[in-house]
C-alpha positions in Angstrom: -50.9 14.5 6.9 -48.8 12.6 4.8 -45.0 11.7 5.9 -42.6 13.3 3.7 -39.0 11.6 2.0 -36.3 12.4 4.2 -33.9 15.1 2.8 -30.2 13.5 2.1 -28.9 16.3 4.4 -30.8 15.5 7.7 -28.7 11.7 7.0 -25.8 11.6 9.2 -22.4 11.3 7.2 -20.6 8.1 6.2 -17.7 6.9 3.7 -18.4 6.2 0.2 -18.0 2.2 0.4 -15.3 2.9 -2.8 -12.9 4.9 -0.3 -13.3 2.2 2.7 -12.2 -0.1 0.1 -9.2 1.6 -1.2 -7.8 3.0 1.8 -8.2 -1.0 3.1 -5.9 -2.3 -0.3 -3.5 0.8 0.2 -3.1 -0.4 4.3 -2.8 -4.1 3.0 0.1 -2.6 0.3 2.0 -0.5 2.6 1.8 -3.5 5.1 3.2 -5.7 2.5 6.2 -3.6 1.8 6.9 -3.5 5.3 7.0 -7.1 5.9 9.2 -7.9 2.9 11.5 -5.1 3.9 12.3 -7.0 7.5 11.9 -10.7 5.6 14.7 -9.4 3.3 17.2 -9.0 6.2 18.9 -6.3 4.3 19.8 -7.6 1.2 18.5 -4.9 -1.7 21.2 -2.6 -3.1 23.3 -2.8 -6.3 25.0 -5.9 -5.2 21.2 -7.7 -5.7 21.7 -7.2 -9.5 24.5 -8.2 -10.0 26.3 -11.8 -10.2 27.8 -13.6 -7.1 26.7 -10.4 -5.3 30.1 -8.5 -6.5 29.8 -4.8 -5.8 33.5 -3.6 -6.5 33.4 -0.8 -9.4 35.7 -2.8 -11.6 33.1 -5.4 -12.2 30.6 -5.5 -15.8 27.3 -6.1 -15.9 
């Protein structure tokens, strides 16, 4: 008797190698945030836009 193909069904299930590798650059993204977020030591808000770090309301930009 001669062997027949294996049906794709009787494989067991594993990742498309595209999804491994996306949900690897979105952990390496999310990762990255978090590190600049503590690096930064606080310093975002509106006074990072504006000059000499003046945040009082009576200031231009």
């Amino acid at each position: 008797m001669t062997d027949l193909p294996k049906s794709r069904d009787s494989e067991p299930h594993t990742t498309a190698r595209w999804v491994k590798v996306f949900g690897l650059v979105a952990l390496v993204a999310v990762l990255l945030v978090v590190v600049m977020m503590l690096a930064g030591r606080g310093e975002h808000g509106p006074g990072r836009h504006t000059p000499g770090g003046n945040t009082s309301e009576g200031s231009t930009h």
